[in-house]
Residue frames relative to the residue before (quaternion, step in Angstrom):
aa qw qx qy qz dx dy dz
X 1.0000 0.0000 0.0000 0.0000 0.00 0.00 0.00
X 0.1796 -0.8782 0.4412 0.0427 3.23 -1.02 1.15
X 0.1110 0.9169 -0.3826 0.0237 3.54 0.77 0.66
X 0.2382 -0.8413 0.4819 0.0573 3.04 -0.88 1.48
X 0.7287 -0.4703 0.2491 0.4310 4.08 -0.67 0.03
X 0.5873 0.3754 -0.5771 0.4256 3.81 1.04 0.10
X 0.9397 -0.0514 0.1171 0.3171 2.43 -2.35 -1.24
X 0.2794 0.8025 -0.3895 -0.3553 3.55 -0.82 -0.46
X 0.6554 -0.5281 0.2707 0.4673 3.18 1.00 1.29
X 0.7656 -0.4082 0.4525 0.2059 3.03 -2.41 0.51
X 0.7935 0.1670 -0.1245 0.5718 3.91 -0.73 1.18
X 0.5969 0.5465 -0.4204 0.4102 3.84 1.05 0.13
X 0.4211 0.4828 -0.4882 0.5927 4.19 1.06 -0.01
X 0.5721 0.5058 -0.4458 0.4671 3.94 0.04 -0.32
X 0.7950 0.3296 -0.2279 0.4555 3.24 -0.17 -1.93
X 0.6071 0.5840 -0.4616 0.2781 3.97 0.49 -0.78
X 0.8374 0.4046 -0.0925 0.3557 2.83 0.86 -1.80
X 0.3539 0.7051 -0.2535 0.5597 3.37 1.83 0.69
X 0.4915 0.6515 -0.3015 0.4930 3.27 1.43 -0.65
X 0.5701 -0.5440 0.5896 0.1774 3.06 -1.97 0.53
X 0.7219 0.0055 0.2783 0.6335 3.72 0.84 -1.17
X 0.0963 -0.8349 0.5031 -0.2014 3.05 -0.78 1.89
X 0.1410 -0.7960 0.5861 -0.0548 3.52 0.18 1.24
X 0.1355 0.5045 -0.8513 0.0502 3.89 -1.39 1.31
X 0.6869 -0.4559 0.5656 0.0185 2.21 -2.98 -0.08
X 0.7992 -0.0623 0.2837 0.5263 3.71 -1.05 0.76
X 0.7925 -0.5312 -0.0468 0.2960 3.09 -0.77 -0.36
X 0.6384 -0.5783 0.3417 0.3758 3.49 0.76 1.63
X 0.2302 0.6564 -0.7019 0.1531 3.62 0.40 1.70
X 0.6471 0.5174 -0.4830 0.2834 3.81 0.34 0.36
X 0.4520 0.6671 -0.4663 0.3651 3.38 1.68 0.19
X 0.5413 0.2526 -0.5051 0.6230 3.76 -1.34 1.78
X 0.8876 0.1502 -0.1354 0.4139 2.89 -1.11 -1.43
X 0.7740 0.4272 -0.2289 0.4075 3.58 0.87 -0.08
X 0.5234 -0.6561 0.1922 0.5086 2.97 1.93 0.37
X 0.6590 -0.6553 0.2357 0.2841 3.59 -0.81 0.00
X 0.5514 0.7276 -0.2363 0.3326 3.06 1.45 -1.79
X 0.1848 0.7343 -0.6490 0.0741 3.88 -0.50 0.74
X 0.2271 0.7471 -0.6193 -0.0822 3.49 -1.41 0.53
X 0.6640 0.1365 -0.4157 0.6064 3.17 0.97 0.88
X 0.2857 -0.5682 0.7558 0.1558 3.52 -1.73 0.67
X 0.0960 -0.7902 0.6040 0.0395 3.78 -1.06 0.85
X 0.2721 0.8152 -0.5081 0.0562 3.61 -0.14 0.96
X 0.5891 -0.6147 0.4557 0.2598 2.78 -1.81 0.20
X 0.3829 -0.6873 0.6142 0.0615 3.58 -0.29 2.45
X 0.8287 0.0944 -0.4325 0.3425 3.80 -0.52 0.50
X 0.7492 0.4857 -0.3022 0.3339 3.46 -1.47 -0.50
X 0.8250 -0.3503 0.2171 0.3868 3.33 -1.32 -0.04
X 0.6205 0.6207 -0.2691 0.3965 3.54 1.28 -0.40
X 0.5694 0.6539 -0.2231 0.4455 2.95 1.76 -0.79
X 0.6490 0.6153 -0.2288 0.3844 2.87 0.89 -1.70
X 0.7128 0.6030 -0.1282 0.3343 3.33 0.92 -1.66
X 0.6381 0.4723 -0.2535 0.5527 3.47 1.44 -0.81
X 0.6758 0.4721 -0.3294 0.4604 3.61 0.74 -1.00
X 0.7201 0.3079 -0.3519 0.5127 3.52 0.46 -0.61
X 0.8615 0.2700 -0.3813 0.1988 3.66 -0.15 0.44
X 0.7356 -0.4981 0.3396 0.3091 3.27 -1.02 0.84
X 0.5748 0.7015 -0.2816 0.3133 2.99 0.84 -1.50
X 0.6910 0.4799 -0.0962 0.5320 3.30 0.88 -2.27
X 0.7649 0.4834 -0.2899 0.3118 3.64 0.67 -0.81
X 0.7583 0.2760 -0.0859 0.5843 3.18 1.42 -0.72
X 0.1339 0.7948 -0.4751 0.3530 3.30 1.41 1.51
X 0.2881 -0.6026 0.5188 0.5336 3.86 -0.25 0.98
X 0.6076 0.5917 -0.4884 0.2052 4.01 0.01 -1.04
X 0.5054 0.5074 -0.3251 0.6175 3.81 1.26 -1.45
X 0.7895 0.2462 -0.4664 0.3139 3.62 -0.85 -0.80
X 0.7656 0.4742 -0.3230 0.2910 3.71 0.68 -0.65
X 0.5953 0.5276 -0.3928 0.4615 3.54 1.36 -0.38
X 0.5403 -0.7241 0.4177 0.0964 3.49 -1.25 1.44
X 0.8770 0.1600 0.1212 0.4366 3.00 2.09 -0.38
X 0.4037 -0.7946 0.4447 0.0890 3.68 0.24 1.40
X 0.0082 -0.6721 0.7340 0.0969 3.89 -0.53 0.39
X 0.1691 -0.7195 0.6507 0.1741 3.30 -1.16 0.34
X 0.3376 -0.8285 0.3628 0.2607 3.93 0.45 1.29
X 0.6983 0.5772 -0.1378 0.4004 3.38 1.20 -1.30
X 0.2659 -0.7443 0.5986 0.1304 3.99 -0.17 0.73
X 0.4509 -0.7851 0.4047 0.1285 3.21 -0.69 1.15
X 0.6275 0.4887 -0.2384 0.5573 3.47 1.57 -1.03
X 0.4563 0.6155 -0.3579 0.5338 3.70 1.44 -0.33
X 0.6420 0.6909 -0.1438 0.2996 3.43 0.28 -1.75
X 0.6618 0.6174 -0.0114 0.4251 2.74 1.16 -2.15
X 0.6329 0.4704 -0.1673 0.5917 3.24 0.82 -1.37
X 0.6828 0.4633 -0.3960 0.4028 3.89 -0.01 -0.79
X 0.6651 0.5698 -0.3784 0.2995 3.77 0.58 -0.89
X 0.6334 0.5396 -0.4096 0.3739 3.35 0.88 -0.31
X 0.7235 0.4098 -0.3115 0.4600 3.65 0.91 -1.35
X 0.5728 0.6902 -0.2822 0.3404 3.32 1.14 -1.33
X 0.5301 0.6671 -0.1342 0.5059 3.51 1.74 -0.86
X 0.6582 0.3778 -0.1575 0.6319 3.59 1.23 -1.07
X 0.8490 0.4128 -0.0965 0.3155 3.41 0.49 -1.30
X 0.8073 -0.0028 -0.0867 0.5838 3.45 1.88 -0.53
X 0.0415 -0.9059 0.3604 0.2184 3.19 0.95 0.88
X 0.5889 0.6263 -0.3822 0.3389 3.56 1.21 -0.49
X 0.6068 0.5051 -0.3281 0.5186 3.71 1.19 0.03
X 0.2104 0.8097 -0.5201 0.1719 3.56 1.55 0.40
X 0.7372 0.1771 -0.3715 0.5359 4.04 0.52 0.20
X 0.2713 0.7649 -0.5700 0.1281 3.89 0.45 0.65
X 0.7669 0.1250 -0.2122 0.5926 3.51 0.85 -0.76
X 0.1885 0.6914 -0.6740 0.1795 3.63 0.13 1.22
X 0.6768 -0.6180 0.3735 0.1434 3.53 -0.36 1.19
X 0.1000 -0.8511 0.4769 -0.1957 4.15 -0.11 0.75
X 0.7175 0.5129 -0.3809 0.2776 3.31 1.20 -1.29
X 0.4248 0.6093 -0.4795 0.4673 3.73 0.84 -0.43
X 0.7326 0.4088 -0.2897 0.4608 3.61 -0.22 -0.91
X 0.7445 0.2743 -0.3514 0.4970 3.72 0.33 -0.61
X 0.5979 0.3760 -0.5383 0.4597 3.96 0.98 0.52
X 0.5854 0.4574 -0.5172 0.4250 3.47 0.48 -0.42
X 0.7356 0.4419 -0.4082 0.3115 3.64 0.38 -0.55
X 0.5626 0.6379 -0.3314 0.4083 3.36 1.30 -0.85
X 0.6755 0.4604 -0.3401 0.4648 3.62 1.25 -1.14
X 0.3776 0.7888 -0.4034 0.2693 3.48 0.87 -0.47
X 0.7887 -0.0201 0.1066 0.6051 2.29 0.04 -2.24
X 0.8142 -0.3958 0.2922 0.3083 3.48 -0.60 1.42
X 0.6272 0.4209 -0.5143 0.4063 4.14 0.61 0.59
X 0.6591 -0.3632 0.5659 0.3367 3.47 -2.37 0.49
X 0.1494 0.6336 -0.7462 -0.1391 3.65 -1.47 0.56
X 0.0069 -0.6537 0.7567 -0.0046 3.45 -1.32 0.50
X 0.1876 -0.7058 0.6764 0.0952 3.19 -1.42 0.99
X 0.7265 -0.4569 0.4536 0.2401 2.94 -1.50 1.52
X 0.5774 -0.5611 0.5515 0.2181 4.06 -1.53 1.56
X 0.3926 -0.6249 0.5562 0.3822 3.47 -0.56 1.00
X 0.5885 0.6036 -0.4308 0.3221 4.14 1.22 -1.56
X 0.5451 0.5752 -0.4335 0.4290 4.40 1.57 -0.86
X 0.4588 0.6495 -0.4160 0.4411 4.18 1.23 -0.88
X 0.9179 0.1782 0.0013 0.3545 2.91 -0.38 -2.01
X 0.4146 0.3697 -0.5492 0.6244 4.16 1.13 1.02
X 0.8262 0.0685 -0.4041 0.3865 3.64 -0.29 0.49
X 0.5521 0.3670 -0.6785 0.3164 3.39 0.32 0.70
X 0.3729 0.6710 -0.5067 0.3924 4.06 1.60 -0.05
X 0.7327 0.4673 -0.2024 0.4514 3.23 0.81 -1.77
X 0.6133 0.3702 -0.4717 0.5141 3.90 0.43 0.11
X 0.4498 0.7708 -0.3742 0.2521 3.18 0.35 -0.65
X 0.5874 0.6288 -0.2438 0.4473 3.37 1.69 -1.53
X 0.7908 0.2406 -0.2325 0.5125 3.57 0.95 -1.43
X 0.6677 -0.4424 0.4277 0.4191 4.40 -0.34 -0.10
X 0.0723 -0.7040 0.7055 0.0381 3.21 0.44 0.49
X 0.4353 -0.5156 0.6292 0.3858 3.55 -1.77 0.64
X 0.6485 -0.5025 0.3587 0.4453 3.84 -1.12 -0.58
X 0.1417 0.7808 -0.6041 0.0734 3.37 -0.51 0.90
X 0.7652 -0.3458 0.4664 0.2782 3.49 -2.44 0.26
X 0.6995 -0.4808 0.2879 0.4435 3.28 0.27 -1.03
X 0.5702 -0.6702 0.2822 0.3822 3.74 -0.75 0.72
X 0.6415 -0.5605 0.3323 0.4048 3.57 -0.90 0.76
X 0.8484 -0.2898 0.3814 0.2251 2.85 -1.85 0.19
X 0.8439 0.1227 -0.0823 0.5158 3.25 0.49 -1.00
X 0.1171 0.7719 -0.4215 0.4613 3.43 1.33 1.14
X 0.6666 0.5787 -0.0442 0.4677 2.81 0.53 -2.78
X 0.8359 0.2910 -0.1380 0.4444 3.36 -0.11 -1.49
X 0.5943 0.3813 -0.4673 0.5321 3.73 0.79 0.54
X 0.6213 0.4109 -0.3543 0.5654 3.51 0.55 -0.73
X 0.6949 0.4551 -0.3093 0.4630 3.98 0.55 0.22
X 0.5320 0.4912 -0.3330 0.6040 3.45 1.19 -0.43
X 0.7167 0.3337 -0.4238 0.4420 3.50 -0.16 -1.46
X 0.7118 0.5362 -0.3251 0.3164 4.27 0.25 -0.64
X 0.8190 0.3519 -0.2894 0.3488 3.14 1.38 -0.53
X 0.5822 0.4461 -0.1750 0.6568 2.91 2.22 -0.82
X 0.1255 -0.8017 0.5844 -0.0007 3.85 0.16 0.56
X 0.8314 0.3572 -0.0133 0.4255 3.70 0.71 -0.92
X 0.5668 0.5801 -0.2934 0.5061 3.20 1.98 -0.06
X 0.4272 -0.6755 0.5398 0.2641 3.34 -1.14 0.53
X 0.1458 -0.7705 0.6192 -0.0413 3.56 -0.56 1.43
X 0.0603 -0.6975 0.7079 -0.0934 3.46 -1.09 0.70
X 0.4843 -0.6651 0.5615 0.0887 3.63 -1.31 1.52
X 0.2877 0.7100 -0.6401 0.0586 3.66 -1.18 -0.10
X 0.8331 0.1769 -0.1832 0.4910 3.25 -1.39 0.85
X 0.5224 0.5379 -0.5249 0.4028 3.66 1.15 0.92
X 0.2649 -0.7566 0.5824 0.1347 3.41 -0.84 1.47
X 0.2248 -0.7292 0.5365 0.3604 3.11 0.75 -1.36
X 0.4673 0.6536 -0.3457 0.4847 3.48 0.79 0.63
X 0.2995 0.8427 -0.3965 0.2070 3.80 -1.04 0.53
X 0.8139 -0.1584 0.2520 0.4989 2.93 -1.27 -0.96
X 0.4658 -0.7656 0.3499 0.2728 4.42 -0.23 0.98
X 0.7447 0.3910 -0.2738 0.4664 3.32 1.96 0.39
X 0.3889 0.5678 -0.5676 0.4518 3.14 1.54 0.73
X 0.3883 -0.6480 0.5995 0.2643 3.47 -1.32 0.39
X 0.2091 -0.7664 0.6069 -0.0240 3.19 0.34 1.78
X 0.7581 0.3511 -0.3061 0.4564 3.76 -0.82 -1.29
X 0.4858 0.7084 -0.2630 0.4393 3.95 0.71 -0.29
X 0.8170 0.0852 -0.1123 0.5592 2.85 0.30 -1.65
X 0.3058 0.7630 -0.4771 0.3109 3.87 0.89 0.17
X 0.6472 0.6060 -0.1637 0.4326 3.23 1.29 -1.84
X 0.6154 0.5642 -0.2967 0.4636 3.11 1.20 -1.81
X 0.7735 0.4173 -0.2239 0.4213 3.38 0.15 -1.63
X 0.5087 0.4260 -0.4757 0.5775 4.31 0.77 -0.09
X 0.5953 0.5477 -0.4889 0.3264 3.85 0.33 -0.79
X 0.6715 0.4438 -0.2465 0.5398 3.54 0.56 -1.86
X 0.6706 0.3410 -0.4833 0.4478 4.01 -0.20 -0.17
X 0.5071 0.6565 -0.4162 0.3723 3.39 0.74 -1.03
X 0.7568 0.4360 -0.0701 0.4820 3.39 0.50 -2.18
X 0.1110 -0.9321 0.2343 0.2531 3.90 1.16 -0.77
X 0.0715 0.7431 -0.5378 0.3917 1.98 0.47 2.13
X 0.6912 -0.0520 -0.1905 0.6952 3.73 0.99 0.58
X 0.4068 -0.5985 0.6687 0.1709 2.88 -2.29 0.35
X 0.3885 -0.3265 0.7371 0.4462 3.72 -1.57 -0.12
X 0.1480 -0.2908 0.8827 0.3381 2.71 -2.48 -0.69
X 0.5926 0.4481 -0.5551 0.3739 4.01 -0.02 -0.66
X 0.7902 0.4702 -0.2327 0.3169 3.70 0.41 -1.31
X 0.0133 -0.9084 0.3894 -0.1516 3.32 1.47 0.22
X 0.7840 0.4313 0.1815 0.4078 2.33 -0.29 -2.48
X 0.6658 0.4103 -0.2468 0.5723 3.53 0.23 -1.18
X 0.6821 0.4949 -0.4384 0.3124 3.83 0.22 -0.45
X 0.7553 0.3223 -0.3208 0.4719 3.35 0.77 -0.70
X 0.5539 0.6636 -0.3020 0.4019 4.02 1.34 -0.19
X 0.7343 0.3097 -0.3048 0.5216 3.22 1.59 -0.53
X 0.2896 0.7671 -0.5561 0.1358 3.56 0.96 -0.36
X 0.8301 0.0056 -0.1555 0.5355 3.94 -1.03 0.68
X 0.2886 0.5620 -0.6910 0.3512 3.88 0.41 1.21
């Protein structure tokens, strides 16, 4: 189960926390109304988000942080690296976007007793290939919870994945509407579920 920071609707804390393996975000706004279960936290190890999680308490001494066995760091560093130059010509107002983080989220992980592994720069650059199919508008780079689907389906090929709490909406330089397409493609193909679309799946059948 992948659960991202929107809505996920009425009866979906049940179905999450029912799961085998629960994956939130940064800082784990779908935890409650999104049920509880966490065993991985997936965030984003550079820029200003980073910064923000490491320096507060708050994030550190989240029941969600203390229970997840495991940090992804979504963002490749050698990837990162490479952006700062164009990103530099092309957006200068993001001038600390790929300031680095991942060190800090291992020292913290070793700390307090969890696995970090940062996300294959090769998981980055197959879905910005794989958007590629629908026109993305221009954008920086695909969200967060892009990454970590295009990283499940590769490592867990055979596992039954299911979405929640994916608006598709955000920051104005993810290539939201894009990856929307992407993500309808892989249910389409089944390779993921909604939990929202549930319902609707068996209500629309011969519309």
């Amino acid at each position: 189960m992948i659960v991202g920071n929107g809505d996920v609707g009425e009866g979906g804390a049940e179905v999450i926390d029912a799961a085998d393996f629960v994956i939130r975000f940064n800082e784990c706004r779908s935890y409650g109304a999104g049920g509880t279960r966490t065993d991985v936290i997936a965030v984003c190890n550079t820029g200003r988000p980073a910064k923000a999680m490491l320096a507060s308490e708050s994030w550190r001494i989240h029941p969600a942080t203390l229970e997840a066995a495991e940090i992804w760091s979504v963002r490749d560093p050698e990837k990162f690296a490479a952006l700062r130059a164009p990103l530099a010509v092309s957006h200068p107002e993001l001038d600390d976007f790929c300031d680095d983080y991942t060190s800090q989220f291992n020292d913290f992980c070793v700390q307090a007793g969890k696995l970090h592994r940062v996300v294959d720069i090769k998981i980055h650059e197959s879905i910005d290939q794989a958007l590629s199919a629908f026109s993305p508008a221009p954008y920086v780079v695909p969200s967060s919870g892009m990454i970590v689907i295009g990283d499940v389906l590769d490592r867990f090929p055979d596992d039954d994945v299911t979405l929640a709490g994916f608006g598709h909406v955000g920051w104005a330089w993810h290539p939201f509407a894009a990856e929307k397409q992407l993500v309808d493609s892989y249910v389409a193909a089944g390779r993921l579920t909604r939990l929202a679309g549930k319902p609707l799946a068996s209500s629309s059948q011969g519309a």
